[in-house]
C-alpha positions as a Markdown table, in Angstrom:
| # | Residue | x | y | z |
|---|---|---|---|---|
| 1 | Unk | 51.8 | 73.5 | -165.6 |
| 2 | Unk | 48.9 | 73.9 | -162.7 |
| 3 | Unk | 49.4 | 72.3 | -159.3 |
| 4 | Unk | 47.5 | 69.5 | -159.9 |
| 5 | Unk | 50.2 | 68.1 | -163.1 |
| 6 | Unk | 53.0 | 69.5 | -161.0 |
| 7 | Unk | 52.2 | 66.9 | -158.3 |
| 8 | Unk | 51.1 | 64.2 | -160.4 |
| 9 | Unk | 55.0 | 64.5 | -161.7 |
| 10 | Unk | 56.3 | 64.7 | -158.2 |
| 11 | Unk | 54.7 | 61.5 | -157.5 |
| 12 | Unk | 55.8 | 59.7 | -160.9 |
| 13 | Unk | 59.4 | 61.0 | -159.9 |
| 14 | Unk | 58.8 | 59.5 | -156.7 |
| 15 | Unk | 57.8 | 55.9 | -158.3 |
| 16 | Unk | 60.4 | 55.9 | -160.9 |
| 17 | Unk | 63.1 | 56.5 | -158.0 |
| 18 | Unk | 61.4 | 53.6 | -156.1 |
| 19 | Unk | 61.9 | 51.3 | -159.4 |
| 20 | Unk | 65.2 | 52.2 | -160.1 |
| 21 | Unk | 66.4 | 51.8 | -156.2 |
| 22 | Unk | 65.2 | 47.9 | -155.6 |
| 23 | Unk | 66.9 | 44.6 | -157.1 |
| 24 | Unk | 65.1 | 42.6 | -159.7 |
| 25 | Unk | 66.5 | 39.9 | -162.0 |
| 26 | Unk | 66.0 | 42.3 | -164.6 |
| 27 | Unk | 65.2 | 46.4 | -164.3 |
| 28 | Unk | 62.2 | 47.1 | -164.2 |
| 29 | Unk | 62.6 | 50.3 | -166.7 |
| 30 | Unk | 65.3 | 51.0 | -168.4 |
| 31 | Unk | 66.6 | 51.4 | -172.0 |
| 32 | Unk | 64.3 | 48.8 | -173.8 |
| 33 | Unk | 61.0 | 51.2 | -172.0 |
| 34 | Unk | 59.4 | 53.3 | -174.4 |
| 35 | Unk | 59.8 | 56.8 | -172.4 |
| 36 | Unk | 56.1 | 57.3 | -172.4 |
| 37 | Unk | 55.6 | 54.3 | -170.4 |
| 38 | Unk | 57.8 | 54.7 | -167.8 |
| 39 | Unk | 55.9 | 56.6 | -165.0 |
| 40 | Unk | 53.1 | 54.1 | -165.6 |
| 41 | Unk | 55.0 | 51.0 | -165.4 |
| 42 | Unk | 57.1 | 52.9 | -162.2 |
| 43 | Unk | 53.7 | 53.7 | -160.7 |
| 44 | Unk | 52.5 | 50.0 | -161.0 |
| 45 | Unk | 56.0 | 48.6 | -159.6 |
| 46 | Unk | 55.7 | 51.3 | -156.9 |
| 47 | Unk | 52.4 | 50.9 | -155.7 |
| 48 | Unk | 53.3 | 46.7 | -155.6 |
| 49 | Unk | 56.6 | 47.2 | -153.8 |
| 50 | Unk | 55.2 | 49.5 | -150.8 |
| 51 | Unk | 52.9 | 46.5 | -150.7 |
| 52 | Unk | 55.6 | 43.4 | -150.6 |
| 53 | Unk | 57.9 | 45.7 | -148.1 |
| 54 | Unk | 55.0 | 46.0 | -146.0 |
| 55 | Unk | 53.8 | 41.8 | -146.3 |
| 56 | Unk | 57.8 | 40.9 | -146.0 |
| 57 | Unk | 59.4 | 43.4 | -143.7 |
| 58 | Unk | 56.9 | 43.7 | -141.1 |
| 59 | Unk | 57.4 | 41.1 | -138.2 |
| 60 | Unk | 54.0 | 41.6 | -136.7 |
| 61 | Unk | 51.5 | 40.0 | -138.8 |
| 62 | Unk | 49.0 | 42.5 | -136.8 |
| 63 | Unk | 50.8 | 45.5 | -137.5 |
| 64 | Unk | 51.3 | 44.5 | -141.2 |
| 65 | Unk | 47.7 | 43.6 | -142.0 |
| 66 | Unk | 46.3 | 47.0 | -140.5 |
| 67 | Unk | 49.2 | 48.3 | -142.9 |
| 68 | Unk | 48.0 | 46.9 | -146.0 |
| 69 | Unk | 44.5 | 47.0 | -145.0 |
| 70 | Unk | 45.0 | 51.1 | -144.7 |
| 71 | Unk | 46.8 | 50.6 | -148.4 |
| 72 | Unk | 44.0 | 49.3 | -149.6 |
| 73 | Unk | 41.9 | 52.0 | -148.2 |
| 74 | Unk | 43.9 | 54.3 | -150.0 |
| 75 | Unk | 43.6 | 52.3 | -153.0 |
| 76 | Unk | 40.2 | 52.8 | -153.5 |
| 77 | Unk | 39.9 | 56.4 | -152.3 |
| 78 | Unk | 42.4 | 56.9 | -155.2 |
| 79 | Unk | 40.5 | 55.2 | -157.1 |
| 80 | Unk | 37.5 | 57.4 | -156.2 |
| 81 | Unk | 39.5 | 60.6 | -156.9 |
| 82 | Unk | 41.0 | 61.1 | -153.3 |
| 83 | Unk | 44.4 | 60.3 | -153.4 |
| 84 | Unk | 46.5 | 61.0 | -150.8 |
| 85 | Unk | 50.1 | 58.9 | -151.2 |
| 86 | Unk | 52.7 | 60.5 | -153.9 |
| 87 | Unk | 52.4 | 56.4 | -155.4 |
| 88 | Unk | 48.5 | 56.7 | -155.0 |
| 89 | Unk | 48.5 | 60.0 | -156.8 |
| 90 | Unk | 50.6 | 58.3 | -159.8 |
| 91 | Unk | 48.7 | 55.2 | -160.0 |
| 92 | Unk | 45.4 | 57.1 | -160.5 |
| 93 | Unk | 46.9 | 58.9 | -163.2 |
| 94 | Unk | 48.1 | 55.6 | -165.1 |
| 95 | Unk | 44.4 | 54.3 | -164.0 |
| 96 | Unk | 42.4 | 56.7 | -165.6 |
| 97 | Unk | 45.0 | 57.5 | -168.5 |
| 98 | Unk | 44.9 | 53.8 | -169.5 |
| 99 | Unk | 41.4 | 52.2 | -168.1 |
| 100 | Unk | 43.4 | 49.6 | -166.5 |
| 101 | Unk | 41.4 | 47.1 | -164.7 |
| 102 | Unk | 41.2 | 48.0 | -160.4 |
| 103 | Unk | 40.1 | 44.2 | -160.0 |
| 104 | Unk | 43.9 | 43.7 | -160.8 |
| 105 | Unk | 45.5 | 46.0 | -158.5 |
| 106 | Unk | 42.9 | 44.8 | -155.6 |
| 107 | Unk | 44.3 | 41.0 | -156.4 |
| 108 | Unk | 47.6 | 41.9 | -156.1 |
| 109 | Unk | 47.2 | 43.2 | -152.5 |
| 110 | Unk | 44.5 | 40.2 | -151.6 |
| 111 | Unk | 47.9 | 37.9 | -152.4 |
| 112 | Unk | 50.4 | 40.0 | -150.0 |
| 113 | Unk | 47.3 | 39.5 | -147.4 |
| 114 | Unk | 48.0 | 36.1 | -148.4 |
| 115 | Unk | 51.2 | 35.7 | -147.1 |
| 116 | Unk | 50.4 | 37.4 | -143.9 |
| 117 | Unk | 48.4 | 34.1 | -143.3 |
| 118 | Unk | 49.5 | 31.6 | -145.2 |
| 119 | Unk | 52.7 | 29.4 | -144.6 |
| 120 | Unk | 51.9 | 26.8 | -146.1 |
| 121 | Unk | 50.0 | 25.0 | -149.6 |
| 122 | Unk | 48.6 | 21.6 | -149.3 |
| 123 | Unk | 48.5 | 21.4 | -153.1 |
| 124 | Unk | 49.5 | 23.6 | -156.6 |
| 125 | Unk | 46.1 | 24.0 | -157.0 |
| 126 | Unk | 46.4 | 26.3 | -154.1 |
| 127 | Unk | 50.2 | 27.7 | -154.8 |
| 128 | Unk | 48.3 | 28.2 | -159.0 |
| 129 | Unk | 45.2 | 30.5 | -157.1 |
| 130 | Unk | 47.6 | 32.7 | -155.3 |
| 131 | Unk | 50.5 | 33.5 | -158.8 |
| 132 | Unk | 47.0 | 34.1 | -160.4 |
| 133 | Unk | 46.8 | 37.2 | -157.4 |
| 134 | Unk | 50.7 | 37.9 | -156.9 |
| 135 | Unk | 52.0 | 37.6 | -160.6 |
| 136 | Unk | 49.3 | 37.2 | -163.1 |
| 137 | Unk | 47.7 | 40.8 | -162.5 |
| 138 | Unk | 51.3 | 42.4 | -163.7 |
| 139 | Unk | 51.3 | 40.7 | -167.0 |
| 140 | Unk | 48.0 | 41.6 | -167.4 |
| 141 | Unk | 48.4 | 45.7 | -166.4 |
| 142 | Unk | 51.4 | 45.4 | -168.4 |
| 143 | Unk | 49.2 | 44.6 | -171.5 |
| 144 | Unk | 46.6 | 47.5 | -171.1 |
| 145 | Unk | 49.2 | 49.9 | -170.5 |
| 146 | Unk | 50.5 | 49.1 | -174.3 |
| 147 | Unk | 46.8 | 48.8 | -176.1 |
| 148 | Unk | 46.4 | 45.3 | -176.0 |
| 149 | Unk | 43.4 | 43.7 | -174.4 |
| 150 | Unk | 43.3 | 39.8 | -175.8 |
| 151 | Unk | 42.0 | 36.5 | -173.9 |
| 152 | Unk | 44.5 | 34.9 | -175.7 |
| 153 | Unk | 47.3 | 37.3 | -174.7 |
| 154 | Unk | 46.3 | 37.1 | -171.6 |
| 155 | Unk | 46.4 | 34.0 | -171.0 |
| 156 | Unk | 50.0 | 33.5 | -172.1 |
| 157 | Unk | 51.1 | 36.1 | -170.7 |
| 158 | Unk | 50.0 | 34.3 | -167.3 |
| 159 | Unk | 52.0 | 31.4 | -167.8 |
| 160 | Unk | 55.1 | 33.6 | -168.2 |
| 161 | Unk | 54.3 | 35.7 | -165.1 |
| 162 | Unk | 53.3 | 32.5 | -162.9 |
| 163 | Unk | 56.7 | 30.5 | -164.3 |
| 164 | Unk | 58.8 | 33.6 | -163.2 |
| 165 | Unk | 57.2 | 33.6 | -160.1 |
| 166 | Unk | 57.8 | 29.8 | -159.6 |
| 167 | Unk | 61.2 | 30.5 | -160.1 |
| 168 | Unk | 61.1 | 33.0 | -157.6 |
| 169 | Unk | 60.4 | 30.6 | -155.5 |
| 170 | Unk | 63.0 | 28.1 | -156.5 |
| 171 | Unk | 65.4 | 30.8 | -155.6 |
| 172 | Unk | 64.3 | 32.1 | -152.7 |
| 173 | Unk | 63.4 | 29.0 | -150.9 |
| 174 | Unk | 66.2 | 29.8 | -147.9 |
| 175 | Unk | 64.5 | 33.5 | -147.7 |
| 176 | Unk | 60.9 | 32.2 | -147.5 |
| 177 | Unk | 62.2 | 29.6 | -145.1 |
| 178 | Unk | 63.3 | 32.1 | -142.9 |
| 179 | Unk | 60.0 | 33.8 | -142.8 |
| 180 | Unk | 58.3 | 30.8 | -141.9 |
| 181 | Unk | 57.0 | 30.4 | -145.4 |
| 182 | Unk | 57.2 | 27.5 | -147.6 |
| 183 | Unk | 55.8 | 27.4 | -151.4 |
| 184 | Unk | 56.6 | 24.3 | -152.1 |
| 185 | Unk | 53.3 | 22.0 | -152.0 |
| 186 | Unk | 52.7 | 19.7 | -148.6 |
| 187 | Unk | 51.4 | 16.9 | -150.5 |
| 188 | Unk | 54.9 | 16.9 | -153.4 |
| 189 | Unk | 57.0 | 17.2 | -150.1 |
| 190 | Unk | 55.1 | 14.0 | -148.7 |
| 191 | Unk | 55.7 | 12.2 | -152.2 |
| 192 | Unk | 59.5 | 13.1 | -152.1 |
| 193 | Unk | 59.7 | 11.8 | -148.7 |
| 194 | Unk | 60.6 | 15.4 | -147.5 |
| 195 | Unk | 59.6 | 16.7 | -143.9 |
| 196 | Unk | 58.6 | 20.3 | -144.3 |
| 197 | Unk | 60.7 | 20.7 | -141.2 |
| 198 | Unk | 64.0 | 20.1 | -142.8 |
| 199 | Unk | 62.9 | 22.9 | -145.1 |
| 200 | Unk | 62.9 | 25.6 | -142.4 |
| 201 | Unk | 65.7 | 24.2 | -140.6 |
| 202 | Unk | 67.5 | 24.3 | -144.2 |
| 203 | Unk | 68.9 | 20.7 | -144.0 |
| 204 | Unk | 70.5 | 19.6 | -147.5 |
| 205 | Unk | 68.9 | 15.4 | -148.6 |
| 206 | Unk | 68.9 | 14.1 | -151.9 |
| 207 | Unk | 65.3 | 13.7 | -151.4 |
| 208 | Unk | 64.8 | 17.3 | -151.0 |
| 209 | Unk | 67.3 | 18.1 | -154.0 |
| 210 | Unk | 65.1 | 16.1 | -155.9 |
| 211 | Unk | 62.0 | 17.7 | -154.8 |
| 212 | Unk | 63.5 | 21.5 | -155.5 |
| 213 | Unk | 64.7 | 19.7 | -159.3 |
| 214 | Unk | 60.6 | 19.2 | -159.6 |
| 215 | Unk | 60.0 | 22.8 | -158.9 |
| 216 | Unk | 62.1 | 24.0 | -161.2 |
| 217 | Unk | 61.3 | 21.7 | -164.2 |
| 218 | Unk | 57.4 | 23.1 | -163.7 |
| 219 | Unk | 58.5 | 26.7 | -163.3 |
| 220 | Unk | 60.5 | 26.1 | -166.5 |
| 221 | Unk | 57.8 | 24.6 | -168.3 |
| 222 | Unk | 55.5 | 27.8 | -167.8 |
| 223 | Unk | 57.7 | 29.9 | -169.4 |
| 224 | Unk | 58.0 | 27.7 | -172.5 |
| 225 | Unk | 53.8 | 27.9 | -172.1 |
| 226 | Unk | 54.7 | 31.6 | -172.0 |
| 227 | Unk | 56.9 | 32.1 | -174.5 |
| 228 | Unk | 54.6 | 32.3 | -177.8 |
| 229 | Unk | 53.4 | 35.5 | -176.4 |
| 230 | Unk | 56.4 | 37.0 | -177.0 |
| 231 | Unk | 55.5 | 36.3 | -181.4 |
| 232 | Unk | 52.4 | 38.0 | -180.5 |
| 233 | Unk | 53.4 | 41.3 | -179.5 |
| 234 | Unk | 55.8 | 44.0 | -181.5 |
| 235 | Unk | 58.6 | 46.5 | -180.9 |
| 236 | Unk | 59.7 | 47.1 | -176.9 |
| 237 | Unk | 57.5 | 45.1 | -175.0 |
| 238 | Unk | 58.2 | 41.9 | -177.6 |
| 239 | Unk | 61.7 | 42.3 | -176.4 |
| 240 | Unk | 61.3 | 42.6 | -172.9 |
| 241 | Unk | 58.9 | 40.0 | -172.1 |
| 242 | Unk | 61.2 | 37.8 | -174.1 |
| 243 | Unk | 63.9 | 39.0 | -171.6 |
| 244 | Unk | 62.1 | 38.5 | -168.5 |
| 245 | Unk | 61.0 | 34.9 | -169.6 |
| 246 | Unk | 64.7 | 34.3 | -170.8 |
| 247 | Unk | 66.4 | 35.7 | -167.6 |
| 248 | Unk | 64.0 | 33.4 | -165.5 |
| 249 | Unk | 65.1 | 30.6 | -167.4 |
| 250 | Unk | 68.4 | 31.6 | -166.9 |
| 251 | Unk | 67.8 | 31.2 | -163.3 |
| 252 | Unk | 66.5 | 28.2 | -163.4 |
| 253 | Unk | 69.4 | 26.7 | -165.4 |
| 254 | Unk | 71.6 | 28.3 | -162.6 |
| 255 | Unk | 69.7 | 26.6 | -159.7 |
| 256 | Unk | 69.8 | 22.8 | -161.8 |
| 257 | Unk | 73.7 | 23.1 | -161.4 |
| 258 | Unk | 73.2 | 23.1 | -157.8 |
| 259 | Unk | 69.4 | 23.3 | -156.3 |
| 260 | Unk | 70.1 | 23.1 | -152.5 |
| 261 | Unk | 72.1 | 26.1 | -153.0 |
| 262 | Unk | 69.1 | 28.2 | -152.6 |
| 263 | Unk | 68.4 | 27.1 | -149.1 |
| 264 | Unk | 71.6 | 29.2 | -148.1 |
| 265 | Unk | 71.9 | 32.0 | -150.7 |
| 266 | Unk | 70.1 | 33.9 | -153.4 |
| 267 | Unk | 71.5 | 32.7 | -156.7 |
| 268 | Unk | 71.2 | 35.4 | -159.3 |
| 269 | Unk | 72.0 | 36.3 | -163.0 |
| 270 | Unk | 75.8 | 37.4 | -163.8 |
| 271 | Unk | 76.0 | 40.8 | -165.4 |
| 272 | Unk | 77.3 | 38.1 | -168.5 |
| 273 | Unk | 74.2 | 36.2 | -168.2 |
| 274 | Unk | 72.0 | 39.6 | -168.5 |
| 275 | Unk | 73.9 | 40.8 | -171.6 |
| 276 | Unk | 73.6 | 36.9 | -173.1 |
| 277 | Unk | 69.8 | 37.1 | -172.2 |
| 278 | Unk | 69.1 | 41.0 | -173.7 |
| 279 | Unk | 71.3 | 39.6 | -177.0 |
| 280 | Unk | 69.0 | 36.5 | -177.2 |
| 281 | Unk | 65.9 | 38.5 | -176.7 |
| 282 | Unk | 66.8 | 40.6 | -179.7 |
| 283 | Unk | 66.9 | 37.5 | -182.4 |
| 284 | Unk | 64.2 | 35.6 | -183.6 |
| 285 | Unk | 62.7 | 32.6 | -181.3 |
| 286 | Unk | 64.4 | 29.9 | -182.9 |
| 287 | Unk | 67.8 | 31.8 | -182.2 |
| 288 | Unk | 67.5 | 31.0 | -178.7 |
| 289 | Unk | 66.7 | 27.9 | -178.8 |
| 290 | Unk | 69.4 | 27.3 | -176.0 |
| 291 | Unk | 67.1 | 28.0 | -173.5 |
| 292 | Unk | 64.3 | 26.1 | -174.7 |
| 293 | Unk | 66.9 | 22.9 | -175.4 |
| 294 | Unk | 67.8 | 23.0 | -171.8 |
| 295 | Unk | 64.8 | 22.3 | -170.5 |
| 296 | Unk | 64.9 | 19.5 | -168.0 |
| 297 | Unk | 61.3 | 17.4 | -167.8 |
| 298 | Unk | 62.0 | 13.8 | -168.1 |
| 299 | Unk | 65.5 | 13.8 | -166.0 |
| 300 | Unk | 63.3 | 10.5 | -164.6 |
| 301 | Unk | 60.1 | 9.7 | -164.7 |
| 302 | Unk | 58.9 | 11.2 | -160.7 |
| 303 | Unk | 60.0 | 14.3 | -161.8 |
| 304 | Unk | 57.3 | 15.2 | -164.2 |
| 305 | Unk | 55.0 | 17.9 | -163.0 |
């Protein structure tokens, strides 16, 4: 093995450690990853978590957009066979390997800019344009990296990665409050009679339990947009992009049982729920119906995104 393959490895090493050392809803690789895949899909979770740690961990929004703007840098002198970051060296190699799209990856870090400067979303139109930067991109690298390059795919793919990342939201709406940061749409707080203030100051209404119910019943209604995808695709990834769709559901069913519990904690998935979620994602679609019965649109009739 020359130099140059011996430190491509270190660096996927170094990505795959990164994956396997963070928190998601579900792993990010594990057993249902085909083995060829995994530096790739560790390279592309990598290269987006250095990203996020810098957007969220960074209290000076000065110091964190030089940051990302220098990760972009190194972005594209990667990209222009320069690397010089064990991730950057990685991601080339699942670049050129695959002939994934470097729009995507730039759109990605244009959305963790994003949140450097933006606290708040008059309208979903607005909170729609930036999942199409932060979420949509992964769906879509996720595709290439397994052969498929389809409009349709695409598109479906989009409204599973946008409804988990609503329901990111859903859940993390104490964390977000904490960094100033509120998802949730100016002009749907003004129709639930919700100040924006009560938000960051986390104070519990009905009004705003109702307003964090509508969230969640359009975050829901993605995935079920989502979920035909998941007929479209074989093997592995048909599996596991049933699972992330089912274990954002999941979530989502959690939060319904009590929504204003997310302004003080992170409500997660039970090690039960996961294995109930991985045995649903192995059975055909109508098998889990369960998830797709619980979904809650028409509770009443304001509540219909």
């Amino acid at each position: 093995m020359g130099l140059f393959s011996l430190k491509i490895k270190k660096s996927q090493i170094h990505c795959i450690r990164s994956a396997l050392n963070h928190y998601e809803n579900f792993v990010v690789i594990g057993p249902l990853t085909p083995l060829r895949y995994v530096p790739h899909i560790a390279a592309l979770y990598a290269f987006s978590r250095y990203a996020d740690d810098i957007a969220d961990e960074i209290s000076d929004t000065q110091e964190a957009a030089e940051r990302l703007n220098e990760w972009q840098q190194q972005l594209q002198s990667a990209l222009d066979g320069n690397p010089d970051h064990p991730i950057m060296h990685a991601l080339r190699a699942s670049v050129t390997r695959f002939d994934l799209p470097p729009a995507l990856l730039f759109d990605l870090l244009s959305a963790f800019k994003q949140d450097l400067t933006t606290t708040r979303y008059e309208t979903f139109d607005q909170v729609r344009d930036y999942t199409r930067r932060s979420a949509d991109p992964v769906g879509r690298l996720m595709l290439r990296l397994y052969g498929s390059d389809d409009s349709e795919l695409d598109e479906l793919s989009d409204n599973i990665c946008t409804g988990l990342q609503l329901a990111n939201f859903c859940q993390d709406v104490g964390e977000d409050a904490a960094r100033g940061r509120i998802y949730i749409p100016l002009d749907e707080c003004e129709k639930f009679d919700v100040d924006p203030v009560e938000i960051l100051e986390l104070k519990s209404s009905p009004s705003l339990e109702r307003l964090l119910h509508y969230q969640n019943i359009r975050a829901h209604k993605f995935l079920l947009n989502g979920l035909p995808l998941t007929e479209r695709l074989q093997g592995r990834l048909k599996v596991s992009i049933r699972l992330f769709a089912l274990g954002g559901m999941q979530i989502l069913e959690n939060l319904r049982a009590e929504p204003l519990t997310a302004l003080y904690q992170r409500i997660t998935l039970s090690s039960r729920q996961k294995r109930s979620a991985l045995i649903s994602a192995l059975r055909p679609l109508k098998q889990y119906s369960r998830y797709i019965s619980t979904s809650p649109a028409g509770s009443y009739s304001k509540d219909t995104p």
